[in-house]
Backbone atoms as SQL, in Angstrom:
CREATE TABLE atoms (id INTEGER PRIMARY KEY, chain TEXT, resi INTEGER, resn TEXT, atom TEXT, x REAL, y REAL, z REAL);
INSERT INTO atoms VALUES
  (1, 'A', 1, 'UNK', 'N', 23.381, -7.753, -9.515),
  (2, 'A', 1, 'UNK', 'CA', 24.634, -7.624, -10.232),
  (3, 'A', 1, 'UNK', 'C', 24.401, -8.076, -11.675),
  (4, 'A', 2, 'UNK', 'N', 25.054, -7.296, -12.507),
  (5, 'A', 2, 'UNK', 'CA', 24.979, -7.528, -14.211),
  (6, 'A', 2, 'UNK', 'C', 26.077, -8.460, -14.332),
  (7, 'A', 3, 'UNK', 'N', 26.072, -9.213, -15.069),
  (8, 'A', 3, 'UNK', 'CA', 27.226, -10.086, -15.804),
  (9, 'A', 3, 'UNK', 'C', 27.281, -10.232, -17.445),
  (10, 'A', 4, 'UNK', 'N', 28.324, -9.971, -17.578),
  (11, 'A', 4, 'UNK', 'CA', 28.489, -10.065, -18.943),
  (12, 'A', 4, 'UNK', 'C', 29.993, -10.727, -19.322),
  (13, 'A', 5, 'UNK', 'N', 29.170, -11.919, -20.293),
  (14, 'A', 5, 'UNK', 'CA', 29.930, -12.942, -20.519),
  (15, 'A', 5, 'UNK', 'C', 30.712, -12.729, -21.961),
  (16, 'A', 6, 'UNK', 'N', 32.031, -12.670, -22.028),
  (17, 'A', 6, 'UNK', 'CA', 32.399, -12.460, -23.735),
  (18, 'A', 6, 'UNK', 'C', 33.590, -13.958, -24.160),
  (19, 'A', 7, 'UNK', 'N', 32.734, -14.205, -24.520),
  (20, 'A', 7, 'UNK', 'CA', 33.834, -15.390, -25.436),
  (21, 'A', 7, 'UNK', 'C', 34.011, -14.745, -26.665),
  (22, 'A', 8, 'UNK', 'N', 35.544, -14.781, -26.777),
  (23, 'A', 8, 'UNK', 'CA', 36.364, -14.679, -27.906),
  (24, 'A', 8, 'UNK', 'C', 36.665, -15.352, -29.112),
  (25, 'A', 9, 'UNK', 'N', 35.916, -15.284, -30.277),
  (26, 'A', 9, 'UNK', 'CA', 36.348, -15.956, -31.061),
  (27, 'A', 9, 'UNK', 'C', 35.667, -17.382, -31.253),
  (28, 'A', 10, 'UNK', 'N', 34.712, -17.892, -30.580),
  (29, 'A', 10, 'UNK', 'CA', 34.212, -18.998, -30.162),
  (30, 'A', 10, 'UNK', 'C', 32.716, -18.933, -29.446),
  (31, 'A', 11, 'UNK', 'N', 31.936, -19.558, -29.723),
  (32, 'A', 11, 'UNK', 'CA', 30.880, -19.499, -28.641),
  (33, 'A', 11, 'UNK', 'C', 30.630, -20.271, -27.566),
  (34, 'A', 12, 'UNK', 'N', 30.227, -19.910, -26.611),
  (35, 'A', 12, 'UNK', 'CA', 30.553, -21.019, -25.133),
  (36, 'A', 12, 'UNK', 'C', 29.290, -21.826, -25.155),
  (37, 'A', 13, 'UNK', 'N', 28.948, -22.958, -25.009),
  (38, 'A', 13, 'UNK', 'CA', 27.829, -23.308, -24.446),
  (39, 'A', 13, 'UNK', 'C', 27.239, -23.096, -23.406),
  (40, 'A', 14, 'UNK', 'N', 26.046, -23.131, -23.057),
  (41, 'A', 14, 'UNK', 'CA', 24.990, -22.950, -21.943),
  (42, 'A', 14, 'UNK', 'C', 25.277, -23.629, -20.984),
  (43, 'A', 15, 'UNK', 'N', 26.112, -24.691, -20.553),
  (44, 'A', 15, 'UNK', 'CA', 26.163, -25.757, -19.513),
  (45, 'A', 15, 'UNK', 'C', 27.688, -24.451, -18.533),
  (46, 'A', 16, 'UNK', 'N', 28.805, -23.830, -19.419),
  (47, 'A', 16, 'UNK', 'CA', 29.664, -23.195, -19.248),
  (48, 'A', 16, 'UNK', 'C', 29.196, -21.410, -18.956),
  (49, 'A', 17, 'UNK', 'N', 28.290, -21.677, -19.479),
  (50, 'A', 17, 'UNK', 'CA', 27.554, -19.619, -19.227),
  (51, 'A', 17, 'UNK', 'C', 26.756, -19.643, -18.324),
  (52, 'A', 18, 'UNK', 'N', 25.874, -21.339, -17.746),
  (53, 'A', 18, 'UNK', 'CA', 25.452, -21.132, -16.477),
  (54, 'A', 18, 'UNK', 'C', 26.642, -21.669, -15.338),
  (55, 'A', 19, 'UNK', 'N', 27.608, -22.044, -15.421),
  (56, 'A', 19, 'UNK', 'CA', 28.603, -22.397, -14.895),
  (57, 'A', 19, 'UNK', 'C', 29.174, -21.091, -14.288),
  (58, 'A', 20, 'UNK', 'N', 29.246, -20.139, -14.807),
  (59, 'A', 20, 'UNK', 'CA', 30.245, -18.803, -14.567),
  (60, 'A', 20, 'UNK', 'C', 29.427, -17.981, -14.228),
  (61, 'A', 21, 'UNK', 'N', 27.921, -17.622, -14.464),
  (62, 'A', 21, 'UNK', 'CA', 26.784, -17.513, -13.557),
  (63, 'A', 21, 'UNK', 'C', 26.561, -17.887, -12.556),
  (64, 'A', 22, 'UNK', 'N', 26.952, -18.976, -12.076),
  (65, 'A', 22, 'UNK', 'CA', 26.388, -19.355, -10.414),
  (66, 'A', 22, 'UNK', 'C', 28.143, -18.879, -9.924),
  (67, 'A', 23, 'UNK', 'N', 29.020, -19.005, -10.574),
  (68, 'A', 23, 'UNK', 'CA', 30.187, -19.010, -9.460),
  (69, 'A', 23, 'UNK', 'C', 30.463, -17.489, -9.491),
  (70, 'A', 24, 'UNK', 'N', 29.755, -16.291, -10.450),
  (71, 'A', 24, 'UNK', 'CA', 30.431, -14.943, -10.357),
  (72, 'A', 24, 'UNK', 'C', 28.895, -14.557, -9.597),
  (73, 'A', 25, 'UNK', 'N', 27.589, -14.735, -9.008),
  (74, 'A', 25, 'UNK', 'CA', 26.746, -14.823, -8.435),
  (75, 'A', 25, 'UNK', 'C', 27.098, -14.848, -7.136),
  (76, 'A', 26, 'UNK', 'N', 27.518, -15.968, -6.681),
  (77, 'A', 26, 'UNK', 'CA', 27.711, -16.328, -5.399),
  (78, 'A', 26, 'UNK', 'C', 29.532, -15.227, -4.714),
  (79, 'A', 27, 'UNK', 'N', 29.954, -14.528, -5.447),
  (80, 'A', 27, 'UNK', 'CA', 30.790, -13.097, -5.574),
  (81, 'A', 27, 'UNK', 'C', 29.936, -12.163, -4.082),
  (82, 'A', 28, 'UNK', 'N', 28.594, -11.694, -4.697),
  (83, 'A', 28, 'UNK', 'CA', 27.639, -11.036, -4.070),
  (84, 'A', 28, 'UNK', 'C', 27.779, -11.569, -2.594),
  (85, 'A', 29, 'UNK', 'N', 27.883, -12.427, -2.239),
  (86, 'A', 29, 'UNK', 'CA', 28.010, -12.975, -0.849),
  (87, 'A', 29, 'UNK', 'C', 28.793, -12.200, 0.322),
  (88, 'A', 30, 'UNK', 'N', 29.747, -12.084, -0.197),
  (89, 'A', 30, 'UNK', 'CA', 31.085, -11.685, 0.292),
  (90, 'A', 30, 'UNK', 'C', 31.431, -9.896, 0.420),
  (91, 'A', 31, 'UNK', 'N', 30.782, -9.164, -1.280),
  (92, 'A', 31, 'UNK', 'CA', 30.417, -8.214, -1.245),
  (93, 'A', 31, 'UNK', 'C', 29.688, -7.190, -2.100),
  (94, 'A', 32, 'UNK', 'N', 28.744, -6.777, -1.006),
  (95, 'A', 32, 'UNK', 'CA', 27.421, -6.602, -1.635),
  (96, 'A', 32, 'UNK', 'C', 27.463, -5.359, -2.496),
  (97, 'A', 33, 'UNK', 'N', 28.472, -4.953, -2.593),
  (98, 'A', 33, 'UNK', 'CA', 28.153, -3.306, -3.454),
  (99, 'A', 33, 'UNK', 'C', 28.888, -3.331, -5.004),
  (100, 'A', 34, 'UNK', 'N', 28.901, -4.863, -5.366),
  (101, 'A', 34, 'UNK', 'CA', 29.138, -5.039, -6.809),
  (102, 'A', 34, 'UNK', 'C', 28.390, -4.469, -7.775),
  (103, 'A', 35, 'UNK', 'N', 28.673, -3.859, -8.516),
  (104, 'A', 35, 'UNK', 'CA', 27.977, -2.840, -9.798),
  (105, 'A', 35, 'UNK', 'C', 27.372, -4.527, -11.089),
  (106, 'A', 36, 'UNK', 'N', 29.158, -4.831, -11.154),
  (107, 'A', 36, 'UNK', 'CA', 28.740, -5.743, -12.497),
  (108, 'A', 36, 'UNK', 'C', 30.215, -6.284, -12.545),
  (109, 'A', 37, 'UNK', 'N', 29.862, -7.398, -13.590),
  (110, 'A', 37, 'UNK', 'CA', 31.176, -8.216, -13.494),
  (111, 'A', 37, 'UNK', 'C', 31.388, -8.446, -15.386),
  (112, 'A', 38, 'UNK', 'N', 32.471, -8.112, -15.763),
  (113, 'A', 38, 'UNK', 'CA', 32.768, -8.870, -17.133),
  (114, 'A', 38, 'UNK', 'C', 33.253, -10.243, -16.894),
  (115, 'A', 39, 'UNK', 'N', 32.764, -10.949, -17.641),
  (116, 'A', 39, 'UNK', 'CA', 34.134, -12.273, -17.577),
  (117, 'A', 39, 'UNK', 'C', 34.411, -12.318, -19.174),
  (118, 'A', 40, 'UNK', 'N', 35.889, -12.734, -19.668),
  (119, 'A', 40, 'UNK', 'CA', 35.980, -12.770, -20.657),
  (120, 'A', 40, 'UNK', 'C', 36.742, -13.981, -21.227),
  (121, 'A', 41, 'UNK', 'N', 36.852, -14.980, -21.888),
  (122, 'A', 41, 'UNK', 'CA', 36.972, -16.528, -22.232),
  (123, 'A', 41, 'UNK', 'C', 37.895, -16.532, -23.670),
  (124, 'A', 42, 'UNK', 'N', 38.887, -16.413, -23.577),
  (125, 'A', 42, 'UNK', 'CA', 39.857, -16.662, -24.605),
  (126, 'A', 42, 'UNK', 'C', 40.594, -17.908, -24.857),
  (127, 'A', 43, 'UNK', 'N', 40.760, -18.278, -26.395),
  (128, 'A', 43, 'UNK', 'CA', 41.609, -19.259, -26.342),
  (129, 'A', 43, 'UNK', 'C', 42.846, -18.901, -26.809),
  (130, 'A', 44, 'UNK', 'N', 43.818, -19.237, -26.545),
  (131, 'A', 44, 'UNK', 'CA', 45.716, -19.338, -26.578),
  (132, 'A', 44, 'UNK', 'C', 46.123, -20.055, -27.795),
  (133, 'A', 45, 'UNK', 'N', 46.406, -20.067, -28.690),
  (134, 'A', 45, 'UNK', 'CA', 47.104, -20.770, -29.643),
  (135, 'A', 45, 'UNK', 'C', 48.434, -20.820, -29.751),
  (136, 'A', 46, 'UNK', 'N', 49.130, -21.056, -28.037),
  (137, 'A', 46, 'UNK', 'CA', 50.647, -21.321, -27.902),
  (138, 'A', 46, 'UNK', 'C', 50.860, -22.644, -28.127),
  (139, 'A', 47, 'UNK', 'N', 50.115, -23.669, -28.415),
  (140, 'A', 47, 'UNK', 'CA', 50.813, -25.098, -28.529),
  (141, 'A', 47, 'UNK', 'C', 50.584, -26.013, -26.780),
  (142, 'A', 48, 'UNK', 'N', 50.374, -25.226, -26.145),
  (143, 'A', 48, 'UNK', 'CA', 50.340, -25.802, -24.516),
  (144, 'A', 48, 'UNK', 'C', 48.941, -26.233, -24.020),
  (145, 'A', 49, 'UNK', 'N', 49.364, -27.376, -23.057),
  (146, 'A', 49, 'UNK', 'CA', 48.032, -27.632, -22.547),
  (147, 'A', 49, 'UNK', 'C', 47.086, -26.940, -21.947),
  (148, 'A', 50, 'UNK', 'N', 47.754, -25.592, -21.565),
  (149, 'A', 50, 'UNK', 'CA', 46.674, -24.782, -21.003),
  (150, 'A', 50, 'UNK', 'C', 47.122, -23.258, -21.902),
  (151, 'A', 51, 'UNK', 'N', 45.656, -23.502, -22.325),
  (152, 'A', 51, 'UNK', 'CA', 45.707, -22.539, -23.581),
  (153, 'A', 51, 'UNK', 'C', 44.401, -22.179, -23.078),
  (154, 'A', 52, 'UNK', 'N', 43.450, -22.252, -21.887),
  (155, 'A', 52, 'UNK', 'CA', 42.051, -21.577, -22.051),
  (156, 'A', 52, 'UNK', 'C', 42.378, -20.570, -21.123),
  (157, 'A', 53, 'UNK', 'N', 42.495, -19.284, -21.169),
  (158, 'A', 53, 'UNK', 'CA', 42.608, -18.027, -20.424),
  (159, 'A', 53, 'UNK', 'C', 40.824, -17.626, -19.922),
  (160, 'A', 54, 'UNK', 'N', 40.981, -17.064, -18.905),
  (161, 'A', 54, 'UNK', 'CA', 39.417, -16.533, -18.216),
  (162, 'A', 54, 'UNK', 'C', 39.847, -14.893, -17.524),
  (163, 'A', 55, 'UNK', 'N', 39.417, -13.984, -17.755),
  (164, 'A', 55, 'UNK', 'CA', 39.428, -13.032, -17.155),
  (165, 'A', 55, 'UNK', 'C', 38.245, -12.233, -16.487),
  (166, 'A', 56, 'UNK', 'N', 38.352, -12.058, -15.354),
  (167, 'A', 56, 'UNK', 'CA', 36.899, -11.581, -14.802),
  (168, 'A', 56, 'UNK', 'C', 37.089, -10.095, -14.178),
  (169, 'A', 57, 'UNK', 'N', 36.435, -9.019, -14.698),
  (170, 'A', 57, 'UNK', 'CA', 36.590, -7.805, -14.161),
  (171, 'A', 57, 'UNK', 'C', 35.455, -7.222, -13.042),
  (172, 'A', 58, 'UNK', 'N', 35.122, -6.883, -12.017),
  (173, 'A', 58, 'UNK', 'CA', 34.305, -6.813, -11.195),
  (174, 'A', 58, 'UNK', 'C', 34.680, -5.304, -11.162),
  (175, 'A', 59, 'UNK', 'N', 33.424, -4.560, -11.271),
  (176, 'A', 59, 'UNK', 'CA', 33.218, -2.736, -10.853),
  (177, 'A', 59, 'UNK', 'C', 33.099, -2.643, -9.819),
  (178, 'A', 60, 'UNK', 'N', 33.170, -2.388, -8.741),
  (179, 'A', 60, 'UNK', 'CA', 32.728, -2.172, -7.314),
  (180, 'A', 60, 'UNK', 'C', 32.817, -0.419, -7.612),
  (181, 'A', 61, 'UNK', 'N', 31.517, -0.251, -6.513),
  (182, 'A', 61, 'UNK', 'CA', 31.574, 1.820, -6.554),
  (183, 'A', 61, 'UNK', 'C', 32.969, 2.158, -5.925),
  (184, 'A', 62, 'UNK', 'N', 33.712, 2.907, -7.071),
  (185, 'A', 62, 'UNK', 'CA', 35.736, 3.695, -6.714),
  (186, 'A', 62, 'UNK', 'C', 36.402, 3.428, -7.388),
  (187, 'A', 63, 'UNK', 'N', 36.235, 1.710, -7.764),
  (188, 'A', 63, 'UNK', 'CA', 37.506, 1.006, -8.382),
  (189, 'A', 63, 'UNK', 'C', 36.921, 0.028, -8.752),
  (190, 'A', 64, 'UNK', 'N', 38.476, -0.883, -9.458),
  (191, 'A', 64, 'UNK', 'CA', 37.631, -1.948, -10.234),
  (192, 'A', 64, 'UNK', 'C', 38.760, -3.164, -10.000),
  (193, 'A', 65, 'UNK', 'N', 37.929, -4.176, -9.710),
  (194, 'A', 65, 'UNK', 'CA', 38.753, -5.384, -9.385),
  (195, 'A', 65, 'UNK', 'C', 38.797, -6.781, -10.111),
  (196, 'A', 66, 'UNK', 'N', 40.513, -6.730, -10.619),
  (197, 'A', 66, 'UNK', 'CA', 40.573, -7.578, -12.026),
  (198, 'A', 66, 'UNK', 'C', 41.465, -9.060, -11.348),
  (199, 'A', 67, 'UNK', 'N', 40.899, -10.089, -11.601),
  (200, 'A', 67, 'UNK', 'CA', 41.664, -11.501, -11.505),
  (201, 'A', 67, 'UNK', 'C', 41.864, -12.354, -13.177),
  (202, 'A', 68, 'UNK', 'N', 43.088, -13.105, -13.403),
  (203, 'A', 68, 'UNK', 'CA', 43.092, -13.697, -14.448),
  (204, 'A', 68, 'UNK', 'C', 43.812, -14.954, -14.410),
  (205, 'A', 69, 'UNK', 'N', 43.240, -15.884, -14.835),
  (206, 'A', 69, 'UNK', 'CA', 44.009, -17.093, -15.254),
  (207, 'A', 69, 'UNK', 'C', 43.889, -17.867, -16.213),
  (208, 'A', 70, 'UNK', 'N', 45.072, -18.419, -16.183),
  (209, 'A', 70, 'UNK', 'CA', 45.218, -19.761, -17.572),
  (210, 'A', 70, 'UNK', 'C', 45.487, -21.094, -16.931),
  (211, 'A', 71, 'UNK', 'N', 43.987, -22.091, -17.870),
  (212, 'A', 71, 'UNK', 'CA', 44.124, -23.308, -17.110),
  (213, 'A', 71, 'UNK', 'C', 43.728, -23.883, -18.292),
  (214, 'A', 72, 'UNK', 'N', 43.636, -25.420, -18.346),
  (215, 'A', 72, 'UNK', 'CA', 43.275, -26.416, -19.271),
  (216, 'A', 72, 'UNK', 'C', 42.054, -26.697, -19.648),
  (217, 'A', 73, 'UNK', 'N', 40.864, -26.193, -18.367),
  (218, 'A', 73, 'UNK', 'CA', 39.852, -26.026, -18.794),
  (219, 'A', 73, 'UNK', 'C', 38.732, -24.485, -18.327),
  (220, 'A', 74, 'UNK', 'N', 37.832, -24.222, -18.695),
  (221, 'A', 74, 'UNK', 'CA', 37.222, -23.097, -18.288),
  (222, 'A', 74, 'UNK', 'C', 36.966, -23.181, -16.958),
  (223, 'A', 75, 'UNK', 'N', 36.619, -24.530, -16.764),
  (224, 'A', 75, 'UNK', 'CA', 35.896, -24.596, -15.309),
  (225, 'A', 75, 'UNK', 'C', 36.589, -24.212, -14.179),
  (226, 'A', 76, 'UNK', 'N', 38.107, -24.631, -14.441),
  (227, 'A', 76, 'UNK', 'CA', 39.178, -24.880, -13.503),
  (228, 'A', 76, 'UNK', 'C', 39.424, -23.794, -13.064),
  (229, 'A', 77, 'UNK', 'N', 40.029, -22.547, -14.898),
  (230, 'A', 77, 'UNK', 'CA', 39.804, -21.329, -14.502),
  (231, 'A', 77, 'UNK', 'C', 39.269, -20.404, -13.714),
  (232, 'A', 78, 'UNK', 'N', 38.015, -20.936, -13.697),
  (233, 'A', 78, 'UNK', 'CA', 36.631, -19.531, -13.320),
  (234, 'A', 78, 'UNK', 'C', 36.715, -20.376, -11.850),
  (235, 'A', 79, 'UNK', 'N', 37.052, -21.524, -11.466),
  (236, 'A', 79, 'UNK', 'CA', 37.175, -21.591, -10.067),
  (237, 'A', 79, 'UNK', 'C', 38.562, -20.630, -9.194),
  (238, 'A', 80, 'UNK', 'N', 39.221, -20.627, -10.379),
  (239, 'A', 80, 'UNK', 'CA', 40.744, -20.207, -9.208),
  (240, 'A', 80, 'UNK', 'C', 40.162, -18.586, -9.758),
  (241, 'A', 81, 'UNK', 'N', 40.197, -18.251, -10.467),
  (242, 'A', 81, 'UNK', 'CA', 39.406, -16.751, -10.391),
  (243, 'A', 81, 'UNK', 'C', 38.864, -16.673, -9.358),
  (244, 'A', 82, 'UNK', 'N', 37.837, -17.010, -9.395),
  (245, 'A', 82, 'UNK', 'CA', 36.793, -16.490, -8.720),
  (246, 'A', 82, 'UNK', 'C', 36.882, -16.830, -6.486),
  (247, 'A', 83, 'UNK', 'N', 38.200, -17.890, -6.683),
  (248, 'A', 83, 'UNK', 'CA', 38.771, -18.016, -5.412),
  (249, 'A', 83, 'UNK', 'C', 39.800, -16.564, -4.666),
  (250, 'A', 84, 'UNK', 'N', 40.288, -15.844, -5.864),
  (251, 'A', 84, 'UNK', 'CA', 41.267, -15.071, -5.786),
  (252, 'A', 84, 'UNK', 'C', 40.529, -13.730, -5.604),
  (253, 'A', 85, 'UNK', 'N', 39.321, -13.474, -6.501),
  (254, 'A', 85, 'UNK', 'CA', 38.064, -12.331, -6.708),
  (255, 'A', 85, 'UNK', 'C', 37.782, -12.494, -5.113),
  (256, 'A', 86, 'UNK', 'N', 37.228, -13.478, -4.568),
  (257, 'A', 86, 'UNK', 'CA', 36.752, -13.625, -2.850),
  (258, 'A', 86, 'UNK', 'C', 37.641, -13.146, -2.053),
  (259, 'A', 87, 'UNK', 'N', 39.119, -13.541, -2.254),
  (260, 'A', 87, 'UNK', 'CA', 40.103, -13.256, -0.933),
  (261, 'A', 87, 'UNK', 'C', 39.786, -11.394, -1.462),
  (262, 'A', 88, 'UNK', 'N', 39.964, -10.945, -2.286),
  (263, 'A', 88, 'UNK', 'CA', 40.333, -9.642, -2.578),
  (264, 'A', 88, 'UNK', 'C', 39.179, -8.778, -2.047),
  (265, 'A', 89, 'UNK', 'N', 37.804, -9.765, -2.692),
  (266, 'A', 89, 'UNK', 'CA', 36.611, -8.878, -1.887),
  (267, 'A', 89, 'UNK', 'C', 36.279, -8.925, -0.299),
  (268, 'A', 90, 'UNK', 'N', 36.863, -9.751, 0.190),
  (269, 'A', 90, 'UNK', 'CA', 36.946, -9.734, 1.944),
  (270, 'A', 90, 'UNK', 'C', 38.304, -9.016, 2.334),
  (271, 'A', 91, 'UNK', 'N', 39.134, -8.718, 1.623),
  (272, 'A', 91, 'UNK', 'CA', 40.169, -7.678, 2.092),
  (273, 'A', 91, 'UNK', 'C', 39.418, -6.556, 2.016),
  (274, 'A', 92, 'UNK', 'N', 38.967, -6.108, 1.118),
  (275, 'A', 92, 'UNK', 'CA', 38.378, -4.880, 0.310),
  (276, 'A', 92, 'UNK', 'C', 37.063, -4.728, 1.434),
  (277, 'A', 93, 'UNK', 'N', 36.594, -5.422, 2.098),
  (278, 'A', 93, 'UNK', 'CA', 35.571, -4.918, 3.296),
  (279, 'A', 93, 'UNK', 'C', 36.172, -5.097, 4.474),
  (280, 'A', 94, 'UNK', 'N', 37.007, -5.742, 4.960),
  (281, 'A', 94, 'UNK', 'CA', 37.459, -5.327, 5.870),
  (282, 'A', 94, 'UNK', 'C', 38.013, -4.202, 5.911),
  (283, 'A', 95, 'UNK', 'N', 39.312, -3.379, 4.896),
  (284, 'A', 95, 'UNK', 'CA', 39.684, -2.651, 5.249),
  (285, 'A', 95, 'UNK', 'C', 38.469, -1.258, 5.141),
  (286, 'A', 96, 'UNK', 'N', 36.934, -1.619, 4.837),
  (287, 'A', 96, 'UNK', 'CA', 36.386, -0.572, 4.958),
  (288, 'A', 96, 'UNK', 'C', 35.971, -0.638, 6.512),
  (289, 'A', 97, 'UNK', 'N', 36.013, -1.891, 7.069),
  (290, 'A', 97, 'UNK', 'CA', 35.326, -1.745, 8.410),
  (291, 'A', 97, 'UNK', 'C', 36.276, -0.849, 9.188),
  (292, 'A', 98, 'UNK', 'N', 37.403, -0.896, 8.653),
  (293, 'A', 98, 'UNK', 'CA', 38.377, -0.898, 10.148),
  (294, 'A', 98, 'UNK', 'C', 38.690, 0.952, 9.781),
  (295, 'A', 99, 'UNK', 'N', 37.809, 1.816, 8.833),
  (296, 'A', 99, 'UNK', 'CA', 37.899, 2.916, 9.088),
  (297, 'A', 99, 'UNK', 'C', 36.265, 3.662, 9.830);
């Protein structure tokens, strides 16, 4: 699987780009016919404590499967992403088993 990381406006450090590497990696687990994944790392300039947005787009061969959130930190983000990316990719094979 390809990953491609885009921070907006900012550059991420290496401790945070291998961070979102092992958790959009371990994706593949669940299901194996991932093409590639964007993730994309924005910051919010609403005034609020959670101003770090994460968006992760996953290609699968047909369609394409998008999760997004806003949290206080990246990490927090790319965890509840990537919790929400899992339930969707074990729906998304089951309902292939059950044809």
């Amino acid at each position: 699987m390809k990953i491609l990381i885009e921070p907006v406006h900012f550059t991420a450090d290496d401790s945070l780009i291998d961070y979102i590497n092992n958790k959009v990696e371990k994706l593949g687990q669940f299901y194996e016919k991932i093409v590639d994944a964007t993730v994309t790392l924005k910051l919010e300039n609403s005034g609020q404590v959670k101003d770090k947005v994460v968006e992760v787009l996953l290609n699968v061969p047909g369609d394409s499967i998008f999760s997004s959130d806003t949290n206080k930190t990246f990490e927090e983000g790319i965890d509840k992403v990537t919790d929400t990316l899992k339930r969707q990719l074990i729906k998304r094979k089951e309902k292939q088993r059950s044809y």
